[in-house]
Backbone and ligand atoms as CSV (ligand in chain L), in Angstrom:
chain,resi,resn,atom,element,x,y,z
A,1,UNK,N,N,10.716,-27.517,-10.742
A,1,UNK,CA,C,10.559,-26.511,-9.678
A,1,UNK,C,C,11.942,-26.139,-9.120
A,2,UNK,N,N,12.382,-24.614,-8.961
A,2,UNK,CA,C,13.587,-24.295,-8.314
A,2,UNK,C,C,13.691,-24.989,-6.682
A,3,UNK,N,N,14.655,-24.906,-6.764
A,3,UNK,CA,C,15.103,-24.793,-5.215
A,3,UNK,C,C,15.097,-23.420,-4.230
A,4,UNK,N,N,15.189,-22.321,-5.045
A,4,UNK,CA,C,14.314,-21.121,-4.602
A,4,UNK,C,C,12.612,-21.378,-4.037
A,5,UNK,N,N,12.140,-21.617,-5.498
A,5,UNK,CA,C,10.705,-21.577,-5.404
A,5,UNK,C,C,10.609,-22.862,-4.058
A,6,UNK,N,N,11.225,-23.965,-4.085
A,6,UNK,CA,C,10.606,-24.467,-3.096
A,6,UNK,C,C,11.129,-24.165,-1.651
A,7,UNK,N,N,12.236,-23.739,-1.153
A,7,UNK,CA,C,12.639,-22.937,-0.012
A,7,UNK,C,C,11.714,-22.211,-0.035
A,8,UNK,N,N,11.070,-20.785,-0.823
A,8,UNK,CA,C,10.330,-19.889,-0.098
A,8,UNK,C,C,8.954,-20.201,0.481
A,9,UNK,N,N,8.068,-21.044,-0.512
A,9,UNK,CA,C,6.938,-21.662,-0.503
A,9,UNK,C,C,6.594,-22.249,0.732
A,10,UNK,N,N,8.118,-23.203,0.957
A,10,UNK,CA,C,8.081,-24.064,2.080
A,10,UNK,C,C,7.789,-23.414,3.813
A,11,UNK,N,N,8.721,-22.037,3.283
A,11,UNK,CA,C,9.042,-21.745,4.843
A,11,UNK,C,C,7.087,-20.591,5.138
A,12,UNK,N,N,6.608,-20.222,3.971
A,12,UNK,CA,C,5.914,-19.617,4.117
A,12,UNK,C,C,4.661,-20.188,4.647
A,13,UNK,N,N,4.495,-21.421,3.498
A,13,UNK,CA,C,3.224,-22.444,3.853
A,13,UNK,C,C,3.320,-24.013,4.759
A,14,UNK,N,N,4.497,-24.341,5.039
A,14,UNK,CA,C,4.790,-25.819,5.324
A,14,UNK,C,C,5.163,-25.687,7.268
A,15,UNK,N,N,6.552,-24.351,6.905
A,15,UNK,CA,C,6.877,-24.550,8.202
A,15,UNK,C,C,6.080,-23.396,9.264
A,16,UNK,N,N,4.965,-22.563,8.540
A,16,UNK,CA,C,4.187,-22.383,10.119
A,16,UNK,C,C,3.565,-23.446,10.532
A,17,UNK,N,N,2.912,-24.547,9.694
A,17,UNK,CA,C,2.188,-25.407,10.336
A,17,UNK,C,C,2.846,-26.310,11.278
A,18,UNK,N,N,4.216,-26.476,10.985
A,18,UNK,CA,C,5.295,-27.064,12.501
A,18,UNK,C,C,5.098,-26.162,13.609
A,19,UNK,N,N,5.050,-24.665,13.116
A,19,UNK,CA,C,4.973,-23.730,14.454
A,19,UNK,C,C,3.957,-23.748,15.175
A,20,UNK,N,N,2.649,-23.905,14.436
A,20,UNK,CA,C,1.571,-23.980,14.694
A,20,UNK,C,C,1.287,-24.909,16.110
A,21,UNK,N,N,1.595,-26.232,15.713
A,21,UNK,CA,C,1.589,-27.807,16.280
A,21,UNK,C,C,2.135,-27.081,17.569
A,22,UNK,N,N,3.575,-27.024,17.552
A,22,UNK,CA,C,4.288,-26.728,18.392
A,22,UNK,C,C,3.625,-25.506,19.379
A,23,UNK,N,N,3.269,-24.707,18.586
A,23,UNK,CA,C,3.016,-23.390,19.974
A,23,UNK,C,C,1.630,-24.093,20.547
A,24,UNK,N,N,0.238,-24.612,20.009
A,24,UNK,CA,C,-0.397,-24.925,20.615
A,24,UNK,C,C,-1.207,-26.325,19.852
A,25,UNK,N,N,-0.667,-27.347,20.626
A,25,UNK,CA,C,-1.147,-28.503,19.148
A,25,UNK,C,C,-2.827,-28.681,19.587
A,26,UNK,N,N,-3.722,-28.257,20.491
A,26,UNK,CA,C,-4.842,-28.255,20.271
A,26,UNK,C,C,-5.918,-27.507,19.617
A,27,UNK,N,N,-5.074,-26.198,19.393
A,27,UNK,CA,C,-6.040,-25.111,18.485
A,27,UNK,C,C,-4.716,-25.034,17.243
A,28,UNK,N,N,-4.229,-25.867,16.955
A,28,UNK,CA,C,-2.783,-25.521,15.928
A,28,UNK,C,C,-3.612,-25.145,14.381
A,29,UNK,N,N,-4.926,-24.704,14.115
A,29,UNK,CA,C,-5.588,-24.599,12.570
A,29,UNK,C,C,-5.307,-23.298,13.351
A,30,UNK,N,N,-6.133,-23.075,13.910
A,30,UNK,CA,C,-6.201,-21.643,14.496
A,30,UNK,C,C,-4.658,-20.760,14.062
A,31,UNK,N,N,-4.241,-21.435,15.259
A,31,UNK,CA,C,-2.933,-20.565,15.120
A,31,UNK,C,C,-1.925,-20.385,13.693
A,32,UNK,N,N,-2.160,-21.566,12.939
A,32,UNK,CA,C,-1.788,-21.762,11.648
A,32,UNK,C,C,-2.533,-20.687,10.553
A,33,UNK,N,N,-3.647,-20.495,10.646
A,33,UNK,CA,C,-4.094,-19.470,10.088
A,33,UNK,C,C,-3.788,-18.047,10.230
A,34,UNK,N,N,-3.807,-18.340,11.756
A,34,UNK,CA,C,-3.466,-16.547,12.153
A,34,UNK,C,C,-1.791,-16.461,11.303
A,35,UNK,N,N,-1.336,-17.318,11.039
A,35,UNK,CA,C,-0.148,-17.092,10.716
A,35,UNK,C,C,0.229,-16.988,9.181
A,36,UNK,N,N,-0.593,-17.786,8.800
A,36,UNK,CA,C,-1.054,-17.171,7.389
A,36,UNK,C,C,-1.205,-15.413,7.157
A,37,UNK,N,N,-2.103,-15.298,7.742
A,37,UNK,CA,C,-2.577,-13.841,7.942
A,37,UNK,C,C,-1.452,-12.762,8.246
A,38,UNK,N,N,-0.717,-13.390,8.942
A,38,UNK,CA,C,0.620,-12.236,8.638
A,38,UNK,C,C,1.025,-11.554,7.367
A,39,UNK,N,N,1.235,-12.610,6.156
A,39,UNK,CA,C,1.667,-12.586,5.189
A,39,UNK,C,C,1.034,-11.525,4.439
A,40,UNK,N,N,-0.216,-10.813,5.118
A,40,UNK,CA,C,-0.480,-9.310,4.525
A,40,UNK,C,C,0.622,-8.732,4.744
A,41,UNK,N,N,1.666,-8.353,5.627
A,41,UNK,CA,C,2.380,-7.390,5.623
A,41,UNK,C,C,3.146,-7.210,4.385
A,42,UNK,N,N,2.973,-8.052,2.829
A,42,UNK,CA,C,3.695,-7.981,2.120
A,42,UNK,C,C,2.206,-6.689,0.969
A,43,UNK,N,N,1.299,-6.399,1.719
A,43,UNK,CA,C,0.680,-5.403,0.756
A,43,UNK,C,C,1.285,-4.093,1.299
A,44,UNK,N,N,2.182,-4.335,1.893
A,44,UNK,CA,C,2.927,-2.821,1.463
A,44,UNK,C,C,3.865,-2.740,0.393
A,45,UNK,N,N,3.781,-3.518,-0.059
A,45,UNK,CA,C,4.787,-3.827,-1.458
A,45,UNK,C,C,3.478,-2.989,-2.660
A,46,UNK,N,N,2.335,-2.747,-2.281
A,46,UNK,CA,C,1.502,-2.218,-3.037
A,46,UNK,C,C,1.749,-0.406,-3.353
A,47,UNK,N,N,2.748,-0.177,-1.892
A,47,UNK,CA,C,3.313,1.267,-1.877
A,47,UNK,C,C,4.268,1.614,-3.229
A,48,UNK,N,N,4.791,0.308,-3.684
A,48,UNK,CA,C,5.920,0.319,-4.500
A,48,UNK,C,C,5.803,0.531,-5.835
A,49,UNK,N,N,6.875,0.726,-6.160
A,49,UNK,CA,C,6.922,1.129,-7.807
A,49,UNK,C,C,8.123,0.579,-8.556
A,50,UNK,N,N,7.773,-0.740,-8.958
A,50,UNK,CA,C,6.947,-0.986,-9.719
A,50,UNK,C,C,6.408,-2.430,-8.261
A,51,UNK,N,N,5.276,-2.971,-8.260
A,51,UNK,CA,C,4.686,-3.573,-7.061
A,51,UNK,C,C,5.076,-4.250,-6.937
A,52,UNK,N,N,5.887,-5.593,-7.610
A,52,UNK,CA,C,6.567,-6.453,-7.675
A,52,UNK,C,C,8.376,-6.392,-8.857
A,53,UNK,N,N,8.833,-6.891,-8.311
A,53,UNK,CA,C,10.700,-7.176,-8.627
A,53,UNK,C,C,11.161,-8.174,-8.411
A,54,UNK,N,N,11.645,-8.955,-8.622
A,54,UNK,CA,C,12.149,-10.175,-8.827
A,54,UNK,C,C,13.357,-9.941,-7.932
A,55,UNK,N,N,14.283,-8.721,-8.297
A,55,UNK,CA,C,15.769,-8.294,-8.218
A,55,UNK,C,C,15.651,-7.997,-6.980
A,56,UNK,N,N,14.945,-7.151,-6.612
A,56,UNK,CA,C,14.880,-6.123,-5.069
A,56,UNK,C,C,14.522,-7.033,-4.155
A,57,UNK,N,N,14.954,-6.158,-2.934
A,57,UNK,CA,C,14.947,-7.065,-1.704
A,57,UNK,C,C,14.271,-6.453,-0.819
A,58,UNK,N,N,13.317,-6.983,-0.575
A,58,UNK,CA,C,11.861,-6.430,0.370
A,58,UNK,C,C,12.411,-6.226,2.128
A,59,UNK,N,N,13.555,-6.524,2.322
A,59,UNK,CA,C,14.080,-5.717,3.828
A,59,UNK,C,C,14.230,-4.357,3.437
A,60,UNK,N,N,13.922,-3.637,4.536
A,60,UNK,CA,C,14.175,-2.310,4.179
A,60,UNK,C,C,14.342,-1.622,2.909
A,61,UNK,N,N,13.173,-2.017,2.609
A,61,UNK,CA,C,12.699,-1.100,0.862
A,61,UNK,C,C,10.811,-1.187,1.225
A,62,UNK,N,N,10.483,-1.940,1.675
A,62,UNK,CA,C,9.031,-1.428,2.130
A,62,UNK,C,C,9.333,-1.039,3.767
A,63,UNK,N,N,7.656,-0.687,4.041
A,63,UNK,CA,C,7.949,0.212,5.221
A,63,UNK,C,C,7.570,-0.811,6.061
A,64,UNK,N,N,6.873,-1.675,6.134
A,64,UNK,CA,C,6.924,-2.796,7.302
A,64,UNK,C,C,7.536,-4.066,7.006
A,65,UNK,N,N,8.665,-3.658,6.220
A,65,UNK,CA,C,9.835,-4.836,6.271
A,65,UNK,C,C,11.072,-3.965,6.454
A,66,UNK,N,N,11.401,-2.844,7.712
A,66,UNK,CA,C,12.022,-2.476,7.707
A,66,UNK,C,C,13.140,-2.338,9.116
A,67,UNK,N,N,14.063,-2.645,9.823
A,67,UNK,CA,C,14.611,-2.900,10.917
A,67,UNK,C,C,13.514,-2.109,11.522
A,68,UNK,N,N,13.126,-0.771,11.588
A,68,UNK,CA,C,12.110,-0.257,12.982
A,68,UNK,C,C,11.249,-1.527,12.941
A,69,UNK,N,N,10.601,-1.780,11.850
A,69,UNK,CA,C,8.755,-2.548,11.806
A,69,UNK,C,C,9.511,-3.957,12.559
A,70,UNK,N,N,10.932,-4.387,12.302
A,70,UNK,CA,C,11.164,-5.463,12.837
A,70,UNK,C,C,11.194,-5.513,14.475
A,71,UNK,N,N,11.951,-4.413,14.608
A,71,UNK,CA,C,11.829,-4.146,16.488
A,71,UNK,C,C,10.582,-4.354,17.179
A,72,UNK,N,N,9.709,-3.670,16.299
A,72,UNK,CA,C,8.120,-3.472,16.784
A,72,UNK,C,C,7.524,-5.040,17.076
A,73,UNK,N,N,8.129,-5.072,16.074
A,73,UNK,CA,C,7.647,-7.363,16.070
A,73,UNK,C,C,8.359,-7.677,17.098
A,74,UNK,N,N,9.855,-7.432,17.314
A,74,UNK,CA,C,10.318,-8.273,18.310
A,74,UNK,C,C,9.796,-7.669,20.034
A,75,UNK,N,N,9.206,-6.569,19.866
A,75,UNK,CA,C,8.334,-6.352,21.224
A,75,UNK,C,C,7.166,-6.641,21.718
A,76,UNK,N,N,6.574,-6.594,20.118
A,76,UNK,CA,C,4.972,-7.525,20.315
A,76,UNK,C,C,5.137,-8.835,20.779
A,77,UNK,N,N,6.429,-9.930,20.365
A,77,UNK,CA,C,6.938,-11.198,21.205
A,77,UNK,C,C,6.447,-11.004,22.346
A,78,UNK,N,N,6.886,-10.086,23.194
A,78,UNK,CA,C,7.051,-10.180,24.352
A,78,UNK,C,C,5.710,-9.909,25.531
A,79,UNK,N,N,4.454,-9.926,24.512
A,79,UNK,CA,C,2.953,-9.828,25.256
A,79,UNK,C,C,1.978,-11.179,24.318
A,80,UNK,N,N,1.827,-11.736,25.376
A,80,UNK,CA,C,1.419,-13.111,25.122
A,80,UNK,C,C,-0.100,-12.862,24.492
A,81,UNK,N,N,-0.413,-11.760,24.130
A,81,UNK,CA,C,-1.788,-11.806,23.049
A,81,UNK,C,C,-1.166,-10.794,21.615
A,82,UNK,N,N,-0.077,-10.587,21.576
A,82,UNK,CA,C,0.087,-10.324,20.454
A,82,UNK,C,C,1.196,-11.190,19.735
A,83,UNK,N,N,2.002,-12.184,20.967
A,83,UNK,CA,C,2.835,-13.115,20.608
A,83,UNK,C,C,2.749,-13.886,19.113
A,84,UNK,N,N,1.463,-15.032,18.771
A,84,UNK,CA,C,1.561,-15.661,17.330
A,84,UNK,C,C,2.007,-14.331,16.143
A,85,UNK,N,N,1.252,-13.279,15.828
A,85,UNK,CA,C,1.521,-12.478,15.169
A,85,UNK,C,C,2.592,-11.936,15.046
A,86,UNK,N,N,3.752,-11.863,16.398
A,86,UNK,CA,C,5.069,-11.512,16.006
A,86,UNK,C,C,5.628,-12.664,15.500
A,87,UNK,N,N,5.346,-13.069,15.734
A,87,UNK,CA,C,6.177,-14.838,15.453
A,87,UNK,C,C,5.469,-15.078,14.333
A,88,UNK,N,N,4.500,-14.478,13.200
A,88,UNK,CA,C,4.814,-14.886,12.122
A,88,UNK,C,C,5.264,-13.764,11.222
A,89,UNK,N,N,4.745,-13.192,11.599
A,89,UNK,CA,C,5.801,-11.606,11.127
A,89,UNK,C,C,7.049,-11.562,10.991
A,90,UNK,N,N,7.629,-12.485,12.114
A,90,UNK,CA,C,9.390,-12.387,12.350
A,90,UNK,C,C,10.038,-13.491,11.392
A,91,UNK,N,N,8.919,-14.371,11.442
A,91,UNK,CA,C,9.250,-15.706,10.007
A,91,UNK,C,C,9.030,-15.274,8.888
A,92,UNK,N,N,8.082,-14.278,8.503
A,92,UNK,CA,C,7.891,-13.482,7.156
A,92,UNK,C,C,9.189,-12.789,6.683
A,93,UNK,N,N,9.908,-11.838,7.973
A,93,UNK,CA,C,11.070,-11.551,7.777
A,93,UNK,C,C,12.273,-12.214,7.264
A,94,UNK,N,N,12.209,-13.425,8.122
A,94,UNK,CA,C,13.475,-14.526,8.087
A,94,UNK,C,C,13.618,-14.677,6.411
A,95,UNK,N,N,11.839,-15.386,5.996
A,95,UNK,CA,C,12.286,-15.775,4.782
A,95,UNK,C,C,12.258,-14.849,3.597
A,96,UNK,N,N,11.990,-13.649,3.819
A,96,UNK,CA,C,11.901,-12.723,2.775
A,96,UNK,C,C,14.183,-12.335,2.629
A,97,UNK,N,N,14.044,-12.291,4.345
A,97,UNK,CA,C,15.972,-11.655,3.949
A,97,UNK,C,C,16.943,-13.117,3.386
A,98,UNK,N,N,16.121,-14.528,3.554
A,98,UNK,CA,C,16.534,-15.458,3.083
A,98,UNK,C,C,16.571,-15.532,1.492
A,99,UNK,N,N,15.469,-14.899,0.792
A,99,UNK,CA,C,15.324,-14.208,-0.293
A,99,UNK,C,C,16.493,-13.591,-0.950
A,100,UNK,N,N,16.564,-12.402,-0.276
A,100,UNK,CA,C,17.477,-11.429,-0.631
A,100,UNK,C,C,19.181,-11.985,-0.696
A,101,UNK,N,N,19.322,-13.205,0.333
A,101,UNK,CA,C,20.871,-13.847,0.161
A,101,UNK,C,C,20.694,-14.910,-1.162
A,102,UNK,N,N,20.220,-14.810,-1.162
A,102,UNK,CA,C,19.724,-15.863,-2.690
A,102,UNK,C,C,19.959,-15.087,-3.586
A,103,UNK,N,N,18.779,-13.943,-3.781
A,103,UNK,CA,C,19.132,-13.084,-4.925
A,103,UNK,C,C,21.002,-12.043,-5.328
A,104,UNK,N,N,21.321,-12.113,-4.170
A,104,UNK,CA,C,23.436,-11.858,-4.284
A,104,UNK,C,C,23.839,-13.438,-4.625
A,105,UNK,N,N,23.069,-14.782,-4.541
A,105,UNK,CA,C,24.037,-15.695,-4.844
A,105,UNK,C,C,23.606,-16.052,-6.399
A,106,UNK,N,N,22.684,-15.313,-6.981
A,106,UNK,CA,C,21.863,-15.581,-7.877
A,106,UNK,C,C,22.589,-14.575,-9.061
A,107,UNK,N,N,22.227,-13.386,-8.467
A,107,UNK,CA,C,22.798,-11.965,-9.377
A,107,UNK,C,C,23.821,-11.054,-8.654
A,108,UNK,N,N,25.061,-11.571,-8.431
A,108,UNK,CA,C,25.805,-10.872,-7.662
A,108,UNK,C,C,26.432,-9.704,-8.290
L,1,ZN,ZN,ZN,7.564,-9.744,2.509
């Protein structure tokens, strides 16, 4: 197994469930799920052509991985019923542009 494959995996499936605990450790499935559920924002990659790339870098090349869609997340933070959802949205981000520094140290 890469060290890619397990960085992305990890941060996608391992470390919401730390976030989870942490934001509320009595409903933390709950919130762990809802955070799962973010990870639709990657069916806008369904807009794309060709739907998947190995090479390309999903910041600003789909439309809700794009600095506006990111602002929008970092304002939804700031209302405590749309809060988990920015906060996994904004970790979807992290590790997708964590991605993209990989792929310049990979194929520069
Ligand atoms: Zn993505």
């Amino acid at each position: 197994m890469s060290m890619k494959f397990f960085i992305h995996y990890g941060l996608h499936f391992i470390f919401p469930i730390l976030i989870a605990i942490w934001y509320d450790q009595k409903h933390w499935l709950k919130i762990y799920l809802i955070l799962l559920a973010t990870m639709l924002v990657d069916l806008d990659h369904l807009l794309a052509n060709p739907i998947f790339d190995p090479k390309r870098c999903s910041i600003n090349f789909h439309p809700l991985h794009t600095y506006w869609a990111i602002g929008i997340y970092l304002l939804a933070l700031l209302h405590k019923k749309t809060r988990i959802i920015a906060i996994g949205l904004l970790l979807h981000m992290i590790t997708d542009f964590i991605d993209c520094k990989m792929l310049l140290f990979i194929n520069p």
